[in-house]
C-alpha positions in Angstrom: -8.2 -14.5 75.5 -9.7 -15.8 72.1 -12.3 -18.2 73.1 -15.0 -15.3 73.7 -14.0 -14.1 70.0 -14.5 -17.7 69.4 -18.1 -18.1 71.0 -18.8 -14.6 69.0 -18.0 -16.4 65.7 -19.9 -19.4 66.7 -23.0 -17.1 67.5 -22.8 -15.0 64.6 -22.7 -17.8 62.6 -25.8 -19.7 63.8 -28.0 -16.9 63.5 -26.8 -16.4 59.9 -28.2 -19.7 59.3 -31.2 -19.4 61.3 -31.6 -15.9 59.2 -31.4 -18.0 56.3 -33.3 -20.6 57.5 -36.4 -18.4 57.5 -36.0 -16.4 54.5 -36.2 -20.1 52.5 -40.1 -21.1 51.3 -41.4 -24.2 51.2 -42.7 -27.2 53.1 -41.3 -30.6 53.9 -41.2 -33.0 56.3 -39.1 -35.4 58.5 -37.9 -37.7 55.3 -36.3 -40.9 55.2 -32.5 -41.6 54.1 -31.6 -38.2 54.9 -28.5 -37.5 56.7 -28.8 -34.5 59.1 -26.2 -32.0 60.4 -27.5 -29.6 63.1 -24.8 -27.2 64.8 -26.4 -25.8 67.9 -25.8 -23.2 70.6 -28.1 -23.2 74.2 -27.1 -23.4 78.2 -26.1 -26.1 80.5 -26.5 -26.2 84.3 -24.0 -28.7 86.1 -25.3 -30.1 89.1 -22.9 -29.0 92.4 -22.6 -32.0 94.3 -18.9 -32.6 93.4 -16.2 -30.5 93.7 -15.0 -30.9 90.1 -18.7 -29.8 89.0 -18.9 -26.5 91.1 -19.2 -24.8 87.9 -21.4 -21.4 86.6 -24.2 -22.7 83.8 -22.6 -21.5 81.1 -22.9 -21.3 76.9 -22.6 -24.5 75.0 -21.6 -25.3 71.8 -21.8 -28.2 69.5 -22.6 -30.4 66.2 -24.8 -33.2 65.8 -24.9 -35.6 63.0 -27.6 -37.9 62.2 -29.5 -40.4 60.3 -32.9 -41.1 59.0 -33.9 -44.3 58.7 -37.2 -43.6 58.4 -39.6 -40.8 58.6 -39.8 -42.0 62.8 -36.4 -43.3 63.5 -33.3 -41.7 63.9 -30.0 -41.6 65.5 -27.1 -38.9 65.7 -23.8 -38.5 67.2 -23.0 -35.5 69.1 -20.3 -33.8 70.0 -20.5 -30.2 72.3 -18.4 -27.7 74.0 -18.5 -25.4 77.2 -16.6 -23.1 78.6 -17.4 -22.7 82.6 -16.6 -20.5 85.0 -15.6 -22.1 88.7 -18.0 -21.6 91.5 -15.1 -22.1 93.5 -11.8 -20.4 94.0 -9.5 -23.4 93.9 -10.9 -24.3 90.4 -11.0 -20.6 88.4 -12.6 -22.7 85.0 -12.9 -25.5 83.1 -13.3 -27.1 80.1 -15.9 -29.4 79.2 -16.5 -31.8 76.4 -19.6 -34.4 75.8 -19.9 -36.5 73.1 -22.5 -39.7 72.4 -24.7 -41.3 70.3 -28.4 -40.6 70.9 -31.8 -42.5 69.2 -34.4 -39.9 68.1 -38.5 -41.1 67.4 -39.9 -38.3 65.4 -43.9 -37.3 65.9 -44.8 -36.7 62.4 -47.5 -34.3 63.3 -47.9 -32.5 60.2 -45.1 -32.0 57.5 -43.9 -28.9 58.8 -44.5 -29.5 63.1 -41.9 -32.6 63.8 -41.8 -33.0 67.9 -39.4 -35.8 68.9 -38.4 -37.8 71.5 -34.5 -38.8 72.6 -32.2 -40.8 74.3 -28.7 -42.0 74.4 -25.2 -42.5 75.9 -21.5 -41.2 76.0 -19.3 -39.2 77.7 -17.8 -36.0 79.4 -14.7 -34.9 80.0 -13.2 -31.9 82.1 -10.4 -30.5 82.0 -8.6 -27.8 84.3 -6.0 -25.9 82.0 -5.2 -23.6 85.1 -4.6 -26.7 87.5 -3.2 -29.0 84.6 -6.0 -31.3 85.4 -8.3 -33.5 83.5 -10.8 -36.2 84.3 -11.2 -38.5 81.8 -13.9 -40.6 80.9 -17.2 -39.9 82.7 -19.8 -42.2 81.6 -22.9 -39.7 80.6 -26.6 -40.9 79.6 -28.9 -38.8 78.6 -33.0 -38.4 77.8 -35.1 -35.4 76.7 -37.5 -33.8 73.9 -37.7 -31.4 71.2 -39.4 -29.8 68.3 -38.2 -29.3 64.7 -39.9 -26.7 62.7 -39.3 -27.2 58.9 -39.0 -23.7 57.5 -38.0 -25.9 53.5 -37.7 -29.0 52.3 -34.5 -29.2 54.0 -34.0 -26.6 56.7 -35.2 -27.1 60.3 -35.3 -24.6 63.6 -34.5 -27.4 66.0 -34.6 -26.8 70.0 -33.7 -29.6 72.6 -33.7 -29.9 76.4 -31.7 -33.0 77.6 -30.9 -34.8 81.4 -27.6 -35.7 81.4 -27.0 -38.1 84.3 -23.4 -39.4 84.8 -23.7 -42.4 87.2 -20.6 -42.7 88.6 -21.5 -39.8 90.4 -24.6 -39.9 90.5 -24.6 -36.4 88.7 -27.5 -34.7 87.2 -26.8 -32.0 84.7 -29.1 -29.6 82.2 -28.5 -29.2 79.0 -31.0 -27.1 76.5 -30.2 -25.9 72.9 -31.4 -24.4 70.2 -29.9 -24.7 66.3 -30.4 -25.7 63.1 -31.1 -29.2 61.4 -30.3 -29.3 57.5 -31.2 -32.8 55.7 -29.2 -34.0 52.7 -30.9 -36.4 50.5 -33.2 -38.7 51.5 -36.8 -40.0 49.8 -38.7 -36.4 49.2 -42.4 -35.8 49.2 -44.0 -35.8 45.8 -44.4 -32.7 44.9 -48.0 -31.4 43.8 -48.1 -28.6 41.3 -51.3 -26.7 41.3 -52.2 -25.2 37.7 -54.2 -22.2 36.8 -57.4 -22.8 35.0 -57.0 -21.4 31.1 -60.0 -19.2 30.5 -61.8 -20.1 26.6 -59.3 -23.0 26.8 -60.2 -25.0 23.4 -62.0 -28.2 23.4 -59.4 -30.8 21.6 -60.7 -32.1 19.0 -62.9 -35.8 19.4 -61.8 -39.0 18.4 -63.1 -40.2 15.5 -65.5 -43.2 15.5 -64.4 -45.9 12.4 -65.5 -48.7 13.9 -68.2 -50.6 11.6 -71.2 -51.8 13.6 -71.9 -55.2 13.9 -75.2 -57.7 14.7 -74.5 -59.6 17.7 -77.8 -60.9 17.8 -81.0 -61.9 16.4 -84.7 -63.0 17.1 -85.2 -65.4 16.4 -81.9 -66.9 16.1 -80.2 -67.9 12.6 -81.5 -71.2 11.7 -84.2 -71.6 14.8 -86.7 -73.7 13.8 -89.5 -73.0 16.3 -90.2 -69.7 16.1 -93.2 -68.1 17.5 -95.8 -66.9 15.1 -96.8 -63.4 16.9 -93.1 -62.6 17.7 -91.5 -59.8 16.4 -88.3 -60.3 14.4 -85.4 -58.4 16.1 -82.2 -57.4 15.4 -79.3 -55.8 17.9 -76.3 -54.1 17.2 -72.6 -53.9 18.5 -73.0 -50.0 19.7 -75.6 -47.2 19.3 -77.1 -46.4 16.1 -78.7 -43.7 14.1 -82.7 -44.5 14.4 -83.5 -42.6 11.4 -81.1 -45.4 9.4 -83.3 -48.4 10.5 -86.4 -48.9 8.5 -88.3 -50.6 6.3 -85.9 -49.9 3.6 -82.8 -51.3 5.6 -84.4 -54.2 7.6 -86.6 -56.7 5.6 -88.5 -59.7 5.8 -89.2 -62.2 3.6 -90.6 -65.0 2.7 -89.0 -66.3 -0.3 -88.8 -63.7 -2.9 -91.9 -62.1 -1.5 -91.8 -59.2 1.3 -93.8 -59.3 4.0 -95.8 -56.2 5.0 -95.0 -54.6 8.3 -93.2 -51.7 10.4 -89.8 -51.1 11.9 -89.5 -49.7 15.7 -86.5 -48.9 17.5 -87.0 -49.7 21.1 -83.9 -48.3 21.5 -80.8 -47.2 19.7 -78.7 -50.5 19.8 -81.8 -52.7 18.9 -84.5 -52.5 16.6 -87.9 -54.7 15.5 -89.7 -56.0 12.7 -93.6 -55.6 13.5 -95.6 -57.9 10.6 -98.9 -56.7 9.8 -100.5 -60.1 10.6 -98.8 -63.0 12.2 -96.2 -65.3 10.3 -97.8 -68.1 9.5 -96.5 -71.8 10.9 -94.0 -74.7 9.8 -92.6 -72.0 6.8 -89.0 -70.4 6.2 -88.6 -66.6 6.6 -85.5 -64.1 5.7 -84.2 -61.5 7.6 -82.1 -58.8 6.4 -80.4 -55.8 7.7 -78.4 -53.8 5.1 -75.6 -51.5 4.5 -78.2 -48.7 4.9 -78.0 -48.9 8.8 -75.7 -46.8 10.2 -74.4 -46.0 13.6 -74.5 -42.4 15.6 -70.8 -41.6 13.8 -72.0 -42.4 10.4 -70.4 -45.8 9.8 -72.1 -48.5 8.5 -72.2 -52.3 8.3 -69.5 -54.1 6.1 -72.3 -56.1 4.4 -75.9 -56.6 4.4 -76.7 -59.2 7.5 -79.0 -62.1 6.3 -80.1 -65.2 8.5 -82.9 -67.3 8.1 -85.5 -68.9 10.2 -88.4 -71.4 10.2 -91.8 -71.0 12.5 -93.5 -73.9 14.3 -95.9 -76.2 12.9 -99.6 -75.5 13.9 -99.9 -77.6 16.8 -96.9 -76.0 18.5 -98.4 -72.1 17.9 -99.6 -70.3 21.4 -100.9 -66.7 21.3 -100.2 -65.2 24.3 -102.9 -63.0 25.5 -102.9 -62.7 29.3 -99.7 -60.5 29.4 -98.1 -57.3 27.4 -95.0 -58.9 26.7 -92.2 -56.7 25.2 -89.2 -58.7 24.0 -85.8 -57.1 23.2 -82.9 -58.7 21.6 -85.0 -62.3 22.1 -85.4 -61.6 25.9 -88.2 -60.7 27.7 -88.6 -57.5 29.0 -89.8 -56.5 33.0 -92.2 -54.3 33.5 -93.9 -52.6 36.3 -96.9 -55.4 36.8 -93.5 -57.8 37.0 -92.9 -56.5 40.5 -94.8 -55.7 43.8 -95.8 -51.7 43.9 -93.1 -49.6 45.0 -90.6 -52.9 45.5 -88.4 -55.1 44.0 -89.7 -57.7 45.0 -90.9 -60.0 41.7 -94.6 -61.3 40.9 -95.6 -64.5 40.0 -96.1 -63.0 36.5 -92.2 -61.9 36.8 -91.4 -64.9 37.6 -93.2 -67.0 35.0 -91.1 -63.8 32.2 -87.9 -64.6 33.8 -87.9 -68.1 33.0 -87.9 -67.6 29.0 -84.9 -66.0 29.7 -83.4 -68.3 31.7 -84.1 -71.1 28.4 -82.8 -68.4 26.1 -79.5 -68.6 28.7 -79.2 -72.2 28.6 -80.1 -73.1 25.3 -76.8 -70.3 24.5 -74.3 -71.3 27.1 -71.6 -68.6 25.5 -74.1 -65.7 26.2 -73.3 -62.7 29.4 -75.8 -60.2 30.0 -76.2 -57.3 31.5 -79.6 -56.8 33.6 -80.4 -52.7 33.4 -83.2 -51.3 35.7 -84.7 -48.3 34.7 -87.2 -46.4 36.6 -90.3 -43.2 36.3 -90.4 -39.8 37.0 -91.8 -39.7 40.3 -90.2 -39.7 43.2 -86.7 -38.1 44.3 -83.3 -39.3 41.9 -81.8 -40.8 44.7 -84.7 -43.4 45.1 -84.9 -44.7 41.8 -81.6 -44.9 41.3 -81.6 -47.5 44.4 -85.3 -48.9 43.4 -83.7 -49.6 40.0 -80.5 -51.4 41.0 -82.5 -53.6 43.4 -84.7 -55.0 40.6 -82.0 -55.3 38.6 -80.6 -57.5 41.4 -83.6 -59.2 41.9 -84.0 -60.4 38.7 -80.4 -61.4 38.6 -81.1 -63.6 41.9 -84.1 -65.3 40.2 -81.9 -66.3 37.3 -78.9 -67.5 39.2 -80.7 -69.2 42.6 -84.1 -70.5 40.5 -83.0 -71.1 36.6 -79.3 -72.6 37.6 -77.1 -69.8 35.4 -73.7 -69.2 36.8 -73.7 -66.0 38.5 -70.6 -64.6 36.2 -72.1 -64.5 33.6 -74.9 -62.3 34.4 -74.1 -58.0 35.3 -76.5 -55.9 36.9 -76.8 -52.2 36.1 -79.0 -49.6 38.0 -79.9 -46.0 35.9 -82.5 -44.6 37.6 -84.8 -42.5 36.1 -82.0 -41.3 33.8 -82.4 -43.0 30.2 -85.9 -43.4 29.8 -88.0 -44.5 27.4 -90.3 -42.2 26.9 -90.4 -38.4 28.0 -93.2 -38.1 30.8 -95.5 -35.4 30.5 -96.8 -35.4 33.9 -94.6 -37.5 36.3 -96.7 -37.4 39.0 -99.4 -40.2 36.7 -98.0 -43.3 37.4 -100.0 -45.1 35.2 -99.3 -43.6 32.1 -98.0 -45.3 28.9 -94.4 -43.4 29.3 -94.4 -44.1 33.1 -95.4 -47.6 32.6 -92.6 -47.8 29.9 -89.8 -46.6 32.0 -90.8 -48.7 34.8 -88.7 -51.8 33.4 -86.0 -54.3 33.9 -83.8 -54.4 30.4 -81.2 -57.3 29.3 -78.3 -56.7 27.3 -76.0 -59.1 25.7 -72.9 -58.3 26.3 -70.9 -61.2 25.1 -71.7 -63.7 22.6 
């Protein structure tokens, strides 16, 4: 007879592909919009209560087909094959076909580990060659598990143990396979290439910095006509500038054609101030002027001198302030550590009284944003000034928006720790140094005018 050469073939050529299943690297997983084809060999043990089913478990052999329709859901229609021996003389074999169309839920459980769960219904039919006798159809539904094992991105080893119950009967059969899934198509996994670090790999070259800097604000303002006597004139820039360009040769006062003795400090690199020797005197017009000669950190400097003009209060409107050290940057007033309770955020009424200059300087220039940058000493661990700073930033932000009335988006708050200070401290551990006092501080920025 052929059909053993047959179920040779059939045999031989499974394990060819299971061979070749394993020999193929890679990972996948259970993908979506694939169509699947999974030929499959196993056993399948009929239950004896009817005559026509007194048959030997026996080989199977068979094809599913399937579809994705996502990386859970699938169905397939099977067909399979056995050929039984007779338990009983009056029926010496049989042939048996099943077919159906079975739902599959796939537990992704990683890409390459796929257990699923099945169901479905169809038919069987047996047939007698011996007796000339067939019985056709018997209503089969089935249930069961399985496991596919992705061996690449589109090869699985697949087994599968099924109940087949056929109702008319009230039959219960056995079916369990083992095969071969392959996946065509279907939405694959991005695929993640993992590259070698180049030893002495060159730096690529910087981009180069043309921008020209620009003023974006001064103190006093151009054309302010109540200026404070003991102020210091102040000047910021767009971006960060080179210190050693900003001096008394580059940023001037005047008034009329005749200088006015004093010093230039740079607080910090994007703003710098005019210190007179003696304070400006009231009700008279003064000239600013930054030139040409201030450049920033890349070298570029300003299209054109920058001149604006003021004029200081009369008499009766001058106040020296004496009861606090006061430092004002970019014509706001600077926080520092006496501003807020000891180790808090929580403001003074000295803070308080600071904070609401700025909140005039806000209102009296509605198109201003600012960014509130807390700053913080030495002492202590990074991770706590980093948080001590960012809540006094907030703080102060609070004040401004719940107290003074400004709209909240127009104010940022920034927290940098102990990580851009002022002044380099010595001995961190002296909290009441000058460069401890000076890094202890609450900053604002403009950052839109």
């Amino acid at each position: 007879m052929k059909k053993p050469s047959i179920r040779k073939r059939l045999l031989a050529s499974l394990l060819s592909l299971s061979l070749l299943a394993l020999a193929t690297p890679g990972l996948a997983e259970n993908r979506p919009g694939a169509v699947t084809i999974s030929p499959y060999v196993g056993g399948y043990h009929f239950d004896h209560e009817q005559s026509y089913q007194n048959l030997e478990t026996s080989p199977i052999f068979g094809l599913r087909a399937g579809y994705n329709f996502t990386e859970n859901w699938g169905a397939e229609a099977r067909f399979g094959y056995v050929h039984a021996e007779s338990r009983s003389p009056n029926y010496p074999e049989a042939d048996v076909y099943s077919y159906g169309i079975d739902a599959l839920y796939h537990f992704n459980v990683t890409p390459n580990f796929v257990p699923f769960l099945a169901a479905g219904i169809g038919g069987m039919h047996h047939e007698f060659p011996a007796k000339g006798l067939g019985f056709y159809p018997e209503y089969a539904a089935n249930y069961g598990a399985g496991i596919k094992y992705f061996v690449s991105d589109s090869i699985a080893l697949r087994g599968d143990v099924r109940h087949v119950i056929l109702p008319d009967d009230e039959l219960n059969n056995l079916e369990y396979t083992a095969g071969v899934t392959f996946l065509i198509g279907g939405e694959r996994p991005a695929v993640v290439t993992a590259v070698a670090p180049v030893p002495d790999c060159p730096v690529p070259a910087p981009v180069l910095d043309t921008t020209a800097p620009t003023v974006s604000l001064t103190a006093p303002v151009k054309g302010a006509t109540d200026a404070d006597v003991d102020k210091h004139v102040s000047v910021a820039f767009s971006e960060p500038m080179d210190p050693a360009t900003i001096n008394s040769q580059t940023f001037t006062l005047k008034k009329g054609d005749t200088l006015i003795a004093g010093k230039v400090k740079n607080p910090s690199v994007t703003s710098a101030s005019f210190t007179e020797a003696d304070n400006l005197e009231p009700d008279t017009r003064y000239t600013a002027t930054v030139t040409t000669g201030a450049k920033d950190l890349a070298g570029n400097a300003l299209t054109s001198d920058y001149v604006w003009s003021f004029t200081t209060a009369p008499l009766q409107k001058v106040v020296t302030k004496t009861e606090t050290k006061v430092v004002v940057v970019n014509n706001f007033v600077m926080l520092g550590s006496s501003h807020f309770e000891f180790d808090k955020a929580t403001l003074t009424p000295a803070g308080k009284e600071m904070l609401k200059q700025n909140v005039k300087i806000l209102k009296d220039n509605p198109a201003l944003r600012v960014r509130i940058a807390g700053h913080a000493s030495a002492a202590g661990s990074d991770q706590y000034n980093q948080v001590l700073s960012e809540k006094r930033a907030e703080a102060a932000r609070n004040f401004l928006v719940e107290e003074g009335g400004i709209a909240s988006n127009r104010i940022e708050t920034i927290g940098y720790g102990e990580t851009r200070p002022a002044q380099v401290e010595s001995n961190p551990a002296d909290l009441g140094s000058d460069a401890a006092q000076a890094n202890m501080s609450v900053v604002f920025e403009v950052i839109e005018k």
